[in-house]
Every structure is written in structure tokens, then in C-alpha cells.
N, C-alpha and C positions, 0 to 999 in steps of 0.2 A: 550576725553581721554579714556571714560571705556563706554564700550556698552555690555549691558547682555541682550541675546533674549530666551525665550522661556526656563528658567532653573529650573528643575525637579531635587531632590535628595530624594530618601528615605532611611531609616534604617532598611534593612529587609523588614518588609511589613508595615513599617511606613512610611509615605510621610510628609516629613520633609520642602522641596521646591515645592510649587507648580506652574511653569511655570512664574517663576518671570522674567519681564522686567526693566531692570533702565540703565535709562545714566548720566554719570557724566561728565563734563564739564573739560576743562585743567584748573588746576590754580583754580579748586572750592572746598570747603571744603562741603562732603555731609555727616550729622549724620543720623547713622539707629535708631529709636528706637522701644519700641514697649516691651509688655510684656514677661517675661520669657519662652522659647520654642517656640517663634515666627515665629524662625528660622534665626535670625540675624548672630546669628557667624558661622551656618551652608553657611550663602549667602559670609559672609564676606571670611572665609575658602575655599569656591570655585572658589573665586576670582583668589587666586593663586595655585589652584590645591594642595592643602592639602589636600581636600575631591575634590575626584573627580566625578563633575556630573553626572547622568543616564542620561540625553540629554538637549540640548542648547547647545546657541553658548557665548562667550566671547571674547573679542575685548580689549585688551590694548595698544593704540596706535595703529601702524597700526602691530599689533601681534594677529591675531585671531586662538581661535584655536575652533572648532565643533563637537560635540560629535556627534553629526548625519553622518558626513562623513567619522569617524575615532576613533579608541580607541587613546587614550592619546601618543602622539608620545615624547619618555623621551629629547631630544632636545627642542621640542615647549613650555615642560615643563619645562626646566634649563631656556628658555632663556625669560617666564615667569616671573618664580620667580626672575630673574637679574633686571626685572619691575618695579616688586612688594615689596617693603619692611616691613615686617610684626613686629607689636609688639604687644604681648601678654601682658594678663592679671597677669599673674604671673611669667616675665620678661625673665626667660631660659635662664639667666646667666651662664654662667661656674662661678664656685665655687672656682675652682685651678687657677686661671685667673684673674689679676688685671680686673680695669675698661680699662686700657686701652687695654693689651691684650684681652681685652672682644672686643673691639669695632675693634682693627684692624683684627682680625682674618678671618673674607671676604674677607678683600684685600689684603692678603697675598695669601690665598689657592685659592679664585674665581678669582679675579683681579690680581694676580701675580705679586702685587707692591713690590717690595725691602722692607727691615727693615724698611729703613732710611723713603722712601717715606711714608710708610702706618703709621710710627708714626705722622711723620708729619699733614697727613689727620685726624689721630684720636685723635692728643691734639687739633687740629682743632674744630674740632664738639664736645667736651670734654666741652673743653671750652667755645663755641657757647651755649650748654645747662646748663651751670653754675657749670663746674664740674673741673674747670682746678687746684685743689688743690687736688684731687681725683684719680689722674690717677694712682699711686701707692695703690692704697684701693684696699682690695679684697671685692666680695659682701658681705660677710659675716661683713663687717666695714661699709655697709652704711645704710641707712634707705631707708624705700621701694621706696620713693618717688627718693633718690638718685638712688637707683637697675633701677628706670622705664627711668630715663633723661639718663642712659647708655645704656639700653634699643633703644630708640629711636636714640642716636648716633652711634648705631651700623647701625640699620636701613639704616640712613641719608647719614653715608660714602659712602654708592654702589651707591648713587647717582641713586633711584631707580625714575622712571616717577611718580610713584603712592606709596603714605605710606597707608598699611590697618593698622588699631586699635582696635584692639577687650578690648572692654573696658576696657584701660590702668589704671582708676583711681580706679579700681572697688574693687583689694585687698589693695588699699593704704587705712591707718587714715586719718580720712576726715581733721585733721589738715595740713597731707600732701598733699592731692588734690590738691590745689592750683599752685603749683609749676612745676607741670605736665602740667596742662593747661595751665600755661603761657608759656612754652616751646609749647606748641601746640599753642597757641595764634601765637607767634613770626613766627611758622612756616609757617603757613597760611598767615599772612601779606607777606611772601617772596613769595606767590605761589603754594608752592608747595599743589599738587592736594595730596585731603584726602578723605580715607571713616571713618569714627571713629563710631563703634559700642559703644554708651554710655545711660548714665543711666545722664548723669549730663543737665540737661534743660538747664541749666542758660549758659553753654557752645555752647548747640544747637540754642539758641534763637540768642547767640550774636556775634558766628561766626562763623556757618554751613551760607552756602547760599541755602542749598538744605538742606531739614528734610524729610527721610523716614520713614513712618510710618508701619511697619510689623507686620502681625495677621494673624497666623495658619497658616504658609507657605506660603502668599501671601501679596504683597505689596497692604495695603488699602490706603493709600493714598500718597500723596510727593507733596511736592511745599516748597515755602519760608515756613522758621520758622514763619511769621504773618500769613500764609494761614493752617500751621498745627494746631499752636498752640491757634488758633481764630476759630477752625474747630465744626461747627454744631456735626458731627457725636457723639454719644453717645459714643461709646469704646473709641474714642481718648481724648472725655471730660473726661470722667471716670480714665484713664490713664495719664493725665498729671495734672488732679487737685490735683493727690496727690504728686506731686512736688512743688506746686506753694507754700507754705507756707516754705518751706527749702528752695525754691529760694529768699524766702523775708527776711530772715534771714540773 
């Protein structure tokens, strides 16, 4: 479903991405993790041309696009992002906007569904993420964990091939955390293909199939969550031992 070869990003004369390769599977859920500035949300971000790479290729589905044979064509990229469904860390809710005019507004302006149809789609997945009492709330009325499950069913409506997650649970109270992940839980048992940029272990151990490990711009290791998080290497000991006593909590 997602093939990244040979991708390079820097910030100026910082080199942010160094030649990063990863493929992810249809139907697999893969967590990035790895220390702060690693370059995870910078990889995650390029996924859907938020940031746009200095060179490599990307592949979503059969939609590649090559910074080697071309600057960024604004079509390759609409119909990219149509892909790619993105949820941010700090949700980028409309404010003036219920939850559910939050979630239909894609398919009204991108998809061009009728009123009638795109509400339908959005008390749909409203409700799907436990929210169907909600749809008249504005964000300003829910708590963040509520802001991230409308979040997500905005996402979900475009019916994208691929959902990226730049660590959705990262500004919620760890009281809320839970409730996020079991909406991502449920997701994954349907299939659908994920990258989730996260910080939460106990998430990657029990339902990533694929765990990338990211240092300095460069993918150090990936395999199964037993093969990352069993891993000899010193940085990724170093880095996930100090989870393991919050994941036994």
C-alpha cells in the first residue's frame, strides 16, 4: 500500500530525512517511533506532501509521485491527499463548526455529496467513534479526547486508503488517552492501513504489526513489535526502557 524509496528532507542546511526507505503492507497498522527530532512527523508529513521532499519517490497505491523526475505536480498532489487521511496532534477543528459540520465538510466541498447524503456519512462515523450524542457540540464543548474521535471521523468519511497519525494522543490527559486508542484499536481490526506516529508502547506492542524505529533522520531499525522491542541494540534499549514501567502501570 505505501512504498517510500530513497527520501531526503532538509530544513535549510539541516538534514531532517536522510534517504529513508519503508513499506507498509494493505490492512497493516505500522507505529514510527523513536526519540524527539528523529524526524518522524517530518516522514509522516511527507507522506502526504505537507512537506515536500528534496528527493525520493512515494507510492500510495498505485499513485506514485518522484521528486527525481518532476517538482510536485498540484493534481498528483490533490489526488494524494484524497489517499491519505491525516490526524493531527492538536486536532484543527473549526471552532464556528459543530462536530458534525466538523466531519462533513470534505464531502461536501472535495466529494460534492448533497447535505442530506454527507450528514448521513458523518452521524455515520460520529457514531462509529462514540460520539453520536455529540454532533450538535461545538469543539469548544468537548474534551480533547472528544476534539481527537471527531478528528479521526473526519479523516475516516473520505474513505482515505491510508490514515497517517502524528501522535493523536500526545496533547490529550493521559486519563483521556484511552479512548483514542480504542477508536484506533477498532480501526485496525476493520483493516484499515495506518502509520501512527506515537509515543504510547503499550499501543505499539499490541497492535502495530510493523514498529519503526527512527534516529537522526534515518530508519534504525523495523520489524515486528517482539523483534523492536526484544532488540540488542543500545539506543532502542535505552529508549523504550523508559516506557516499560508506565506500560506496567
Amino acid at each position: 500500500m505505501i512504498e517510500v524509496t530513497g527520501l531526503y528532507k532538509s530544513f535549510g542546511n539541516v538534514p531532517i530525512l536522510k534517504g529513508v526507505n519503508l513499506r507498509v503492507k494493505q490492512g497493516e497498522v505500522c507505529a514510527i517511533i523513536g526519540s524527539s527530532g528523529s524526524g518522524k512527523t517530518t516522514l509522516l508529513r511527507c507522506l502526504n506532501y505537507l512537506e515536500t521532499p528534496d528527493s525520493g519517490q512515494i507510492r500510495i497505491g498505485d499513485l506514485i509521485l518522484d521528486r527525481q523526475k518532476s517538482a510536485p505536480n498540484g493534481e498528483l498532489v490533490r489526488q494524494l491527499r484524497q489517499r491519505t487521511g491525516m490526524v493531527f496532534q492538536q486536532f484543527n477543528l473549526f471552532p464556528h463548526k459543530t462536530a458534525l459540520e466538523n466531519v462533513i465538510e470534505g464531502l461536501l466541498v472535495v466529494k460534492k455529496l448533497s447535505k442530506q447524503q454527507a450528514i448521513e456519512v458523518g452521524t455515520l462515523w460520529l457514531t462509529k467513534v462514540g460520539l453520536e450524542e455529540k454532533l450538535a457540540a461545538y469543539p469548544g464543548q468537548l474534551s480533547g479526547g472528544q476534539k481527537q474521535r471527531v478528528a479521526i471521523a473526519r479523516a475516516m468519511v473520505m474513505e482515505p486508503e491510508v490514515i497517517l497519525l502524528d501522535e493523536p494522543t500526545s496533547a490529550l490527559d493521559p486519563e483521556l488517552v484511552s479512548e483514542v486508542l480504542a477508536v484506533l484499536k477498532k480501526l485496525a481490526q476493520e483493516g484499515i492501513t495506518m502509520v501512527i506516529v506515537t509515543h504510547e508502547m503499550k499501543f505499539a506492542r499490541e497492535v502495530a504489526g510493523q514498529v519503526v524505529f527512527m534516529s537522526e533522520g534515518s530508519i534504525l531499525a523495523e520489524g515486528s513489535p517482539q523483534q523492536i522491542f526484544s532488540s540488542a541494540n543500545e539506543r532502542i534499549k535505552s529508549f523504550t526502557a523508559q516506557f516499560n514501567d508506565q506500560d506496567r502501570t
